[in-house]
C-alpha positions as CSV (number, residue, x, y, z in Angstrom):
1,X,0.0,0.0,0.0
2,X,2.7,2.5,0.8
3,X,4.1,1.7,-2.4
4,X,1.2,2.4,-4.2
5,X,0.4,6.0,-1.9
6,X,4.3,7.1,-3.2
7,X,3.8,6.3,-6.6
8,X,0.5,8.5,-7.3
9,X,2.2,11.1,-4.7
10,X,5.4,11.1,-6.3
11,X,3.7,10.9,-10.0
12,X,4.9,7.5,-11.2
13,X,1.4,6.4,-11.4
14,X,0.4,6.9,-15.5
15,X,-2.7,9.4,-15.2
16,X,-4.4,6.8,-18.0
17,X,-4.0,4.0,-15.4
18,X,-5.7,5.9,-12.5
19,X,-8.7,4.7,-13.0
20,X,-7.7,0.9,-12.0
21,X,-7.5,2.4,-8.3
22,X,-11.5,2.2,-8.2
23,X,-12.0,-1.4,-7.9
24,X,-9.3,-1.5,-5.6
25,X,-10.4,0.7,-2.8
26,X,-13.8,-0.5,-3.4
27,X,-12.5,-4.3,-2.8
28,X,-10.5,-2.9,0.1
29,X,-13.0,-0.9,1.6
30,X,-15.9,-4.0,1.2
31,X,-13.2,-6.1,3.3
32,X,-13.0,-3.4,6.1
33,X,-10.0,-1.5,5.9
34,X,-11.3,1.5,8.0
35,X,-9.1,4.2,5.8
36,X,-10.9,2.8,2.6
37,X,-14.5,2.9,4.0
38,X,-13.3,6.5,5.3
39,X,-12.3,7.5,1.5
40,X,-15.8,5.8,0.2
41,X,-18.1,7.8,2.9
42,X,-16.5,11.0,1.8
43,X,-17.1,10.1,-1.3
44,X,-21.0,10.2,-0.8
45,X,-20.6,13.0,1.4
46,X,-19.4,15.1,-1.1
47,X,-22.2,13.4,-4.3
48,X,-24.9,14.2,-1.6
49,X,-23.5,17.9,-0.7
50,X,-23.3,19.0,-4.3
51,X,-27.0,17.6,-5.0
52,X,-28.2,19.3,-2.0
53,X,-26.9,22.6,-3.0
54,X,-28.6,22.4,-6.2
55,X,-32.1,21.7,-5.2
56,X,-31.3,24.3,-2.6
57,X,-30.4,26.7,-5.4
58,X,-33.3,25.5,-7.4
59,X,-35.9,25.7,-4.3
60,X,-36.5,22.1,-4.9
61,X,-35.8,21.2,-1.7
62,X,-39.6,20.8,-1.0
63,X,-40.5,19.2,-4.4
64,X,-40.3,15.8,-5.1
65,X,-37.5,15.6,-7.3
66,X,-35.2,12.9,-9.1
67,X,-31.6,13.6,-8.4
68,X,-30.1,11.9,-11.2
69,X,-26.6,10.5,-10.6
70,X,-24.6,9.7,-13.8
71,X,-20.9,8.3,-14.1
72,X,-19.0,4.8,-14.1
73,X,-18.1,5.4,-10.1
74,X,-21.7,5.9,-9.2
75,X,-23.4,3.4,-12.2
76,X,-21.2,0.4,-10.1
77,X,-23.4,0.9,-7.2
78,X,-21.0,-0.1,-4.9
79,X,-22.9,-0.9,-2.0
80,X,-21.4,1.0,0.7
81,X,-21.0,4.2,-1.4
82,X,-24.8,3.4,-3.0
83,X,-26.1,3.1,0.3
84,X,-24.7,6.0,2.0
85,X,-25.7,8.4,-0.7
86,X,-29.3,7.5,-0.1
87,X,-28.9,7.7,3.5
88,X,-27.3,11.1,3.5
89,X,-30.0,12.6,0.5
90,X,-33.1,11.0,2.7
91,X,-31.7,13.1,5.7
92,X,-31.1,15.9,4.0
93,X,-33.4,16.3,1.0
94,X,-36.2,13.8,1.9
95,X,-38.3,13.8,-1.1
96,X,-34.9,13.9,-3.5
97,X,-35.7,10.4,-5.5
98,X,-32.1,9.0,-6.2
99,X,-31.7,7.5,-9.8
100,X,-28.7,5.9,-11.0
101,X,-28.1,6.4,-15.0
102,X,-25.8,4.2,-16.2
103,X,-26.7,5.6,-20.2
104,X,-23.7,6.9,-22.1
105,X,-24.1,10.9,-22.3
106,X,-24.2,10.4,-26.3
107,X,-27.5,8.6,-25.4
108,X,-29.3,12.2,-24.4
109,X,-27.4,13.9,-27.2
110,X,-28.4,11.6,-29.7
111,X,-32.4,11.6,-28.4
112,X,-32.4,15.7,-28.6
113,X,-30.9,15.2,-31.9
114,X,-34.3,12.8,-32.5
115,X,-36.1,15.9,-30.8
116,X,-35.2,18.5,-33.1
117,X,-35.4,16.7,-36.1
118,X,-39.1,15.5,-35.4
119,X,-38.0,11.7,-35.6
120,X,-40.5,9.1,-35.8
121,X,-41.0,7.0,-32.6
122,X,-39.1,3.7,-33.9
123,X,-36.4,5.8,-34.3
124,X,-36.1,6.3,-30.2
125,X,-37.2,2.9,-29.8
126,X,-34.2,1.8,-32.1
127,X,-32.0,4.3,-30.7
128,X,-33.0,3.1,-26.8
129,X,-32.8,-0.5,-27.9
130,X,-29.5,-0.6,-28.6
131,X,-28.0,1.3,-25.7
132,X,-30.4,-0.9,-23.9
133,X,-27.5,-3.6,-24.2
134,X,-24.7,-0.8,-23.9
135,X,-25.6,0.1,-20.3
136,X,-25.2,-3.5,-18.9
137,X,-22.1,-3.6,-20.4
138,X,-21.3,-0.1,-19.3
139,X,-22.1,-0.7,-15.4
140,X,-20.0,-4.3,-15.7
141,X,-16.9,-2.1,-17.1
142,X,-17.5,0.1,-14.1
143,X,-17.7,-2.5,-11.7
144,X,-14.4,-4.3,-13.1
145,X,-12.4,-1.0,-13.7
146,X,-12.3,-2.1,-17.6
147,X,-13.1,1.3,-19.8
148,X,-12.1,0.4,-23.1
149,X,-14.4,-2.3,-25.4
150,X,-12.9,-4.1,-27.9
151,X,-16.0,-3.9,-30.4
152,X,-18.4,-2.1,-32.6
153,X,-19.9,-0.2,-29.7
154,X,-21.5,2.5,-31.9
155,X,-23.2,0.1,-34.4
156,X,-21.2,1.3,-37.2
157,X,-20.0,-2.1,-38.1
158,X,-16.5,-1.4,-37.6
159,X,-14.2,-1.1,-34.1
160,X,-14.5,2.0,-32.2
């Protein structure tokens, strides 16, 4: 472990590999290291500060309200970090309604895109269907720490 703090410290650590440390401190922090459960708390602590402030900002504090929480650390609903986001938003924001996305972002780009251009509905239906398949695979990359695929992700027939 001290090996590992004095390489990110010290910059050895390739930024492009950062990401493996996820799954790690998750794995540690699911077998009890008290530092790692520490780093995972704050975690949520800051997720469930930053929604607050916005539906404080907003006045939706009142409202029920979907808080929508979006990226591949949050979309491996890692129990502990999961569970203490919900805890800390029913405290704090009671009717905030917790939703994990686990849709790529070109997903919501690509449906306004269908929005502006007046698209039939089989076009959404098409376009939902086949990141329908993407998001399963999207959360088990998150969960594993794998980010890159190895396939025609984009249906264009051809590697991405």
């Amino acid at each position: 472990m001290y090996e590992l703090i004095e390489a990110v410290h010290l910059g050895r650590l390739e930024p492009s590999h950062r990401y493996t440390l996820t799954p790690v401190l998750f794995a540690v922090a699911a077998g009890g290291d008290e530092v790692a459960r520490a780093i995972v708390d704050r975690q949520a602590e800051e997720v469930v500060t930053m929604a607050t402030v916005a539906l404080t900002r907003l006045d939706l504090l009142a409202e029920e309200t979907p808080v929508i929480l979006g990226g591949g650390v949050l979309a491996a609903r890692h129990p502990q970090l999961d569970d203490r986001v919900r805890e800390l938003l029913a405290e704090r924001a009671p009717k905030a309604a917790p939703r994990v996305v686990t849709a790529p972002p070109v997903l919501g780009a690509a449906l306004l895109g269908l929005d502006h251009t007046g698209a039939p509905p089989a076009a959404y239906a098409r376009l939902r269907a086949h990141y329908d398949g993407a998001e399963g695979a999207a959360t088990q990359r998150a969960r594993t720490g794998v980010t890159e695929t190895d396939g025609d992700e984009l249906g264009t027939g051809s590697p991405s």
